[in-house]
C-alpha positions in Angstrom: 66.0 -48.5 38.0 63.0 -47.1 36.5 63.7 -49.7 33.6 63.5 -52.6 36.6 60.3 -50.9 37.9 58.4 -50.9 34.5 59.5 -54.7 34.0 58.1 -55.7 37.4 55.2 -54.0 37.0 54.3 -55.8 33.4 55.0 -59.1 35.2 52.6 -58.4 37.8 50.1 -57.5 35.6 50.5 -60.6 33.9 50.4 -62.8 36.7 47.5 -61.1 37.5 45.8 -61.9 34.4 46.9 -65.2 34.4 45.8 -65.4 38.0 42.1 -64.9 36.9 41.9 -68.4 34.9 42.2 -71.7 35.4 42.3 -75.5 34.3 41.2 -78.0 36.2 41.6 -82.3 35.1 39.2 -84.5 36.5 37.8 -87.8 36.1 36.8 -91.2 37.7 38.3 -94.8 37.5 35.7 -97.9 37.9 37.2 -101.4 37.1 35.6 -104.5 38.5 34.6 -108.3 38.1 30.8 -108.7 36.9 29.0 -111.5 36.6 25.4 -110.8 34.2 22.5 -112.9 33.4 19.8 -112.3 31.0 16.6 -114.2 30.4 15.5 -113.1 27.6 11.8 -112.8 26.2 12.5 -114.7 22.6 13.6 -118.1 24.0 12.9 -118.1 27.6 16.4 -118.8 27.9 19.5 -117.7 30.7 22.5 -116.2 29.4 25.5 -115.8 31.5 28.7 -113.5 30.9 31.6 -112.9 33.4 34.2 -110.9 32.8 36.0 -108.1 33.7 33.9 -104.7 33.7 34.1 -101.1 33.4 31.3 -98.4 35.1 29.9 -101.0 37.3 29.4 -98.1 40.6 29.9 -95.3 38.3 30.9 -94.2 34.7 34.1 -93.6 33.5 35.0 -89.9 32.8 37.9 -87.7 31.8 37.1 -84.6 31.6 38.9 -80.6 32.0 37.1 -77.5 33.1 38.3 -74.4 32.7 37.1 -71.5 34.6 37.9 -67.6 34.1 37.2 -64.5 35.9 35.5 -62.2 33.2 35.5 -58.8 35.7 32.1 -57.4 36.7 31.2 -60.3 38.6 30.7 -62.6 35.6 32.3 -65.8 35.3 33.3 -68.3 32.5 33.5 -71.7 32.0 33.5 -74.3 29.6 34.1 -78.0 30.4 35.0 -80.7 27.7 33.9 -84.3 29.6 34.9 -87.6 27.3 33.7 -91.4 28.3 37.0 -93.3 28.8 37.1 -97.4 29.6 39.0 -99.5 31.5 37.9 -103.1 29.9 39.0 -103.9 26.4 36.3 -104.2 23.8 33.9 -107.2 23.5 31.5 -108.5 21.2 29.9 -110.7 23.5 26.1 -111.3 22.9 25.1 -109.6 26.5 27.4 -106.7 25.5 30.8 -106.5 26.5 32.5 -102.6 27.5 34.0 -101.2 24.9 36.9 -98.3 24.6 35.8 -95.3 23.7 36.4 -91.8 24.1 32.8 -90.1 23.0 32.2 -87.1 24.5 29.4 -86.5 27.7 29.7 -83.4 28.0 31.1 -79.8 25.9 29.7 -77.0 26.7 30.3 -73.2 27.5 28.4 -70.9 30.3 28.6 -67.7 31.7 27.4 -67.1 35.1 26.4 -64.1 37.7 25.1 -64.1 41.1 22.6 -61.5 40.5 21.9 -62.3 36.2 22.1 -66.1 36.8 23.5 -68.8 34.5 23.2 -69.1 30.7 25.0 -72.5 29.6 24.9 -73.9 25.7 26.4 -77.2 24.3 26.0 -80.7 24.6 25.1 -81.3 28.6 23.3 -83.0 31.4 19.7 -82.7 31.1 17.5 -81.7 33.9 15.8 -84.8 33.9 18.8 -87.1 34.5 20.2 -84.7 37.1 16.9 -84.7 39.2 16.8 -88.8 38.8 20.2 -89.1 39.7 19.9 -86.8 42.7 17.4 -89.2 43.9 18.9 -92.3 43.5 21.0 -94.1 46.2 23.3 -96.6 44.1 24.5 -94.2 40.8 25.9 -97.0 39.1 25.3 -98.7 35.8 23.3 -101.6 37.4 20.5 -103.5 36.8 17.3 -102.2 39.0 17.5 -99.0 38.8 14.5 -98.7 37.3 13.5 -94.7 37.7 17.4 -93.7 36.5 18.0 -96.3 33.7 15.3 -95.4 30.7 16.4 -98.4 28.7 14.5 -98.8 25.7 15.2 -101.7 24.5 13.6 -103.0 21.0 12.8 -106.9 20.7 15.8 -107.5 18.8 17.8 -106.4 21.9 15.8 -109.2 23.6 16.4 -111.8 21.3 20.0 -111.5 21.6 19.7 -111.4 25.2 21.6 -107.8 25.0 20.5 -104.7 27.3 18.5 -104.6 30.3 14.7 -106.1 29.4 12.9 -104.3 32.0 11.6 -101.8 29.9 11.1 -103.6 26.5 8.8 -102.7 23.8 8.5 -103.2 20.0 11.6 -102.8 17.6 9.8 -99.8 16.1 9.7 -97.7 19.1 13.1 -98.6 20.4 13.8 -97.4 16.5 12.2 -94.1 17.0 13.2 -93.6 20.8 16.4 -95.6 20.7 18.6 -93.1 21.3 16.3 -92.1 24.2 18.7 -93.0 27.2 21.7 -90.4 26.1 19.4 -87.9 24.1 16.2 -87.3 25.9 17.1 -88.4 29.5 20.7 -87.9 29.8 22.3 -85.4 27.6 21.1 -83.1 24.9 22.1 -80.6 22.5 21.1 -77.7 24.6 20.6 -74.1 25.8 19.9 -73.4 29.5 19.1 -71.0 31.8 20.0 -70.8 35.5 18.1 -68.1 37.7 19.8 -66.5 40.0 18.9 -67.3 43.4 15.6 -65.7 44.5 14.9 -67.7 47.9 18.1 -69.2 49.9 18.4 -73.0 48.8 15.8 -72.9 45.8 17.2 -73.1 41.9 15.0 -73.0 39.0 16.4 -73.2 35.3 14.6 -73.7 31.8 15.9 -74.5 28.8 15.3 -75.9 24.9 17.4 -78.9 23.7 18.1 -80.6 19.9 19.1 -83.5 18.1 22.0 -83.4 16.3 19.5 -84.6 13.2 18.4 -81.8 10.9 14.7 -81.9 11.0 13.4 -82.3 6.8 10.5 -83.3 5.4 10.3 -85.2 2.4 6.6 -86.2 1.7 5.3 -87.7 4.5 9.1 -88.3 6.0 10.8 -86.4 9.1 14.0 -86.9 10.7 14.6 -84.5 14.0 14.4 -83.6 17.7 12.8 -80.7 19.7 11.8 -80.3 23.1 12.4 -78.2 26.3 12.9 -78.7 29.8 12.0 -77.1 33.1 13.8 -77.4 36.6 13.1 -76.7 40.6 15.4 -78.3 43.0 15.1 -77.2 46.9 17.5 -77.5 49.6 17.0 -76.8 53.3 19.2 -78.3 55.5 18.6 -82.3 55.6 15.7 -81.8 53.3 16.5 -82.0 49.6 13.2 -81.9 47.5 13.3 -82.1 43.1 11.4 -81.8 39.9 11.7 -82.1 36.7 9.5 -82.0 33.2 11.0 -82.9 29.7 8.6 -82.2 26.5 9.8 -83.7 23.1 8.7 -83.2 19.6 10.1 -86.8 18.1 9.8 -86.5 14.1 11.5 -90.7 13.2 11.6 -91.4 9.0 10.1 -94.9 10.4 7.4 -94.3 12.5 6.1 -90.7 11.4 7.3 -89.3 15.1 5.3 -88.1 18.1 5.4 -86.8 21.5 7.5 -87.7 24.1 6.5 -86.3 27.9 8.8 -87.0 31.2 7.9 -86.3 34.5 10.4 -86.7 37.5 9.5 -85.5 41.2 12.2 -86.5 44.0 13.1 -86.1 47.7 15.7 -86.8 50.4 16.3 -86.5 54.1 19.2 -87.1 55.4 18.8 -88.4 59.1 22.2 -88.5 60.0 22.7 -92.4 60.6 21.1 -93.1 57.2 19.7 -91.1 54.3 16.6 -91.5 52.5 15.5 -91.2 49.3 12.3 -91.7 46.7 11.7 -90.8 43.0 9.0 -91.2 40.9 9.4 -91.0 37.3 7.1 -91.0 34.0 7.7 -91.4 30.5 4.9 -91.2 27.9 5.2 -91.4 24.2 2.4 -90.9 21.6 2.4 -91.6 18.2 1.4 -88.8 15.3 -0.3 -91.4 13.1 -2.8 -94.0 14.1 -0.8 -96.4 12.4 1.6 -96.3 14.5 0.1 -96.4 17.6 1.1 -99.5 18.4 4.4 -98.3 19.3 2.5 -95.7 22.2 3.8 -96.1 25.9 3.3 -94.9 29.3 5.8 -96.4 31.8 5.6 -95.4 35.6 8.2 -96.1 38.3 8.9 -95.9 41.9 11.7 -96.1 43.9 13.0 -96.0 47.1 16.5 -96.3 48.6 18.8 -96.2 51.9 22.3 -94.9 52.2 23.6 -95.7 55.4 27.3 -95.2 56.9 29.0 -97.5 59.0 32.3 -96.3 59.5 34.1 -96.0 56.4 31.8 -98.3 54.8 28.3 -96.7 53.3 25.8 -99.9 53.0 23.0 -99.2 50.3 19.9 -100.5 49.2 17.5 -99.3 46.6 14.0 -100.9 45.6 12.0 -100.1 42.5 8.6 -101.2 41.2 6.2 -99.6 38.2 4.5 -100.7 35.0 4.7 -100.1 31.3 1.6 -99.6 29.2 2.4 -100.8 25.9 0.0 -100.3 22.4 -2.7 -98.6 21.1 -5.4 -100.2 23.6 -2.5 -100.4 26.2 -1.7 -103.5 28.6 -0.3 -102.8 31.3 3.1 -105.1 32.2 4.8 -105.1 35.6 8.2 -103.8 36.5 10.2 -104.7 39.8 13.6 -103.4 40.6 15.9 -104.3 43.3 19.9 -103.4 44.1 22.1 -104.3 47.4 25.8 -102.8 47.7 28.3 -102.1 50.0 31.0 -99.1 49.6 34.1 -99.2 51.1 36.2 -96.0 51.4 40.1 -96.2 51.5 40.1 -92.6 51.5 37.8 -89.8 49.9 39.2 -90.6 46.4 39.3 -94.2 46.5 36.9 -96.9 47.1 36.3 -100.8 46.3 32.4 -101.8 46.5 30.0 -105.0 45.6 26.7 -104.9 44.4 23.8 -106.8 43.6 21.0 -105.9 41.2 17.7 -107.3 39.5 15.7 -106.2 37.3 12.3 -107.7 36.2 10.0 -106.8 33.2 6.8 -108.9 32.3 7.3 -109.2 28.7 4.0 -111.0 28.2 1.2 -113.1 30.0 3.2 -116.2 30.4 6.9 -114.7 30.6 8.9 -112.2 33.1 12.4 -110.8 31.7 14.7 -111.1 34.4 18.5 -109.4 34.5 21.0 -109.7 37.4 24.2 -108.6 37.8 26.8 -108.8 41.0 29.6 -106.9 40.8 33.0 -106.1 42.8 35.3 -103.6 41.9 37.4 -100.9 42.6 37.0 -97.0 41.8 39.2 -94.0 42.1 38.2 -90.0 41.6 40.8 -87.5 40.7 
């Protein structure tokens, strides 16, 4: 008997312990028809591509989270997110989806309610998470202007790849080309999350990397280093957001410089239909004269509508800015502009079509133009 008793009890103490931790798979599913055009800057010319697309409303993700109960009211996490594709791969001049499995996020935190939240790895940055909070259509479409960073170098143009409507010279896109999934979207990172000091307010700070090792060789650098700062406010309808990114850009190419982002955001949902606005800045100065040709200041509003009608939500989203391009700059217009419709079959899947344009003024005489429509189907798990 007492045998039985000891064995019970070592059981329960490891379904206890097992108890405390868990794994969790999630991910999301977006396969569609698109239809892309891209007038591009070189020859003034339309390209067209149709084909079967992957990410239109929302990027494909796989990812697994597990969480653990560390005793003392701490709590651990660490969460390993991959890219996945539906479409097979493409070599099509206006870029084709192709399969891969890189990762979006890998990180590890530890988290209290009264210490706060210290997370380290490859993440989200706070500037992509206040632009996307601010955004009514998340998806991968042409238009949204204040979300979609897009530096894309004149060779992209020629080929009539990429979005256009935020073009510059080869050189910068060669020392800011990795822009979109470094300095605005993910980063090699540490964070940290206060703990909350006013009901519905959350602050966080934090310093992010390349995965470049910075060296010097003569006049030479290679290497990333910045940090980023957080508020985001919630009080019932009211959603309210900002965010700064600072960058120390060091490019073998270009001799490096500064990079500067500011984001400010707000929302009120009204119940029949949400509202939203962003405003976003990015600013990059050279360290040498020389290159100052390659400086930029690009400036965007936007403003959308999420309203529901039934099961369907019907969006619209509108952008316009400008980019300052050069040493003495010149200032080119930016116009942004995305229509969609969201069905839900239930809260896990949806079909939707969209619509988007995006506009760039690559010069005095020309306007970039991209348009995409898109239909599709998407499923969350």
């Amino acid at each position: 008997m007492k045998k039985l008793l000891i064995a019970a009890a070592a059981m329960a103490v490891v379904a206890g312990a097992q108890a405390q931790s868990s794994v969790t798979a999630y991910g999301i599913l977006d396969y569609g028809y698109t239809e892309t055009s891209n007038q591009n800057a070189a020859a003034n010319v339309v390209k067209q591509r149709t084909t079967g697309s992957a990410g239109a409303s929302a990027s494909n993700r796989l990812g697994f989270k597990a969480t653990e109960d560390l005793g003392g009211g701490l709590k651990g996490e660490a969460v390993i997110e991959f890219n996945v594709s539906s479409a097979g791969a493409s070599s099509d001049a206006l870029g084709g989806a192709t399969a891969s499995a890189a990762a979006r996020q890998t990180y590890v935190q530890v988290s209290s309610a009264t210490a706060g939240t210290v997370a380290a790895g490859y993440v989200y940055t706070a500037q992509h998470g206040t632009r996307a909070a601010f955004n009514a259509w998340g998806g991968n479409t042409p238009g949204n202007l204040a979300v979609d960073v897009g530096y894309v170098a004149a060779t992209k143009a020629d080929t009539g790849t990429g979005q256009t409507y935020a073009s510059g010279s080869a050189a910068t896109a060669a020392m800011m080309g990795d822009a979109g999934n470094f300095y605005d979207v993910r980063a090699n990172a540490v964070a940290y999350t206060l703990p909350s000091l006013v009901n519905g307010l959350t602050i966080s700070a934090g310093a992010f990397t390349s995965d470049k090792q910075t060296t010097t060789t003569g006049t030479a650098k290679s290497g990333n280093n910045g940090t980023q700062f957080q508020v985001m406010y919630k009080q019932g309808m009211l959603d309210l957001g900002a965010a700064m990114t600072n960058t120390d850009n060091a490019s073998t190419a270009n001799e490096g410089g500064n990079y500067k982002s500011q984001t400010i955001g707000a929302s009120y949902d009204l119940g029949v239909a949400k509202l939203m606005v962003v405003r976003t800045i990015d600013e990059f100065k050279s360290d040498v004269a020389a290159a100052n040709a390659n400086n930029y200041k690009r400036t965007v509003n936007q403003a959308g509508v999420r309203v529901p009608v039934g099961k369907t939500t019907l969006i619209a989203s509108y952008a316009k800015g400008e980019h300052e391009i050069g040493a003495t700059p010149t200032g080119r217009d930016l116009q942004g502009l995305i229509l969609a419709a969201d069905y839900a079959f239930s809260k896990r899947t949806s079909a939707y079509i969209s619509y988007g344009k995006a506009e760039s003024e690559e010069s005095a005489t020309f306007t970039g133009v991209d348009k995409q429509t898109s239909i599709g189907l998407r499923h969350s798990f």
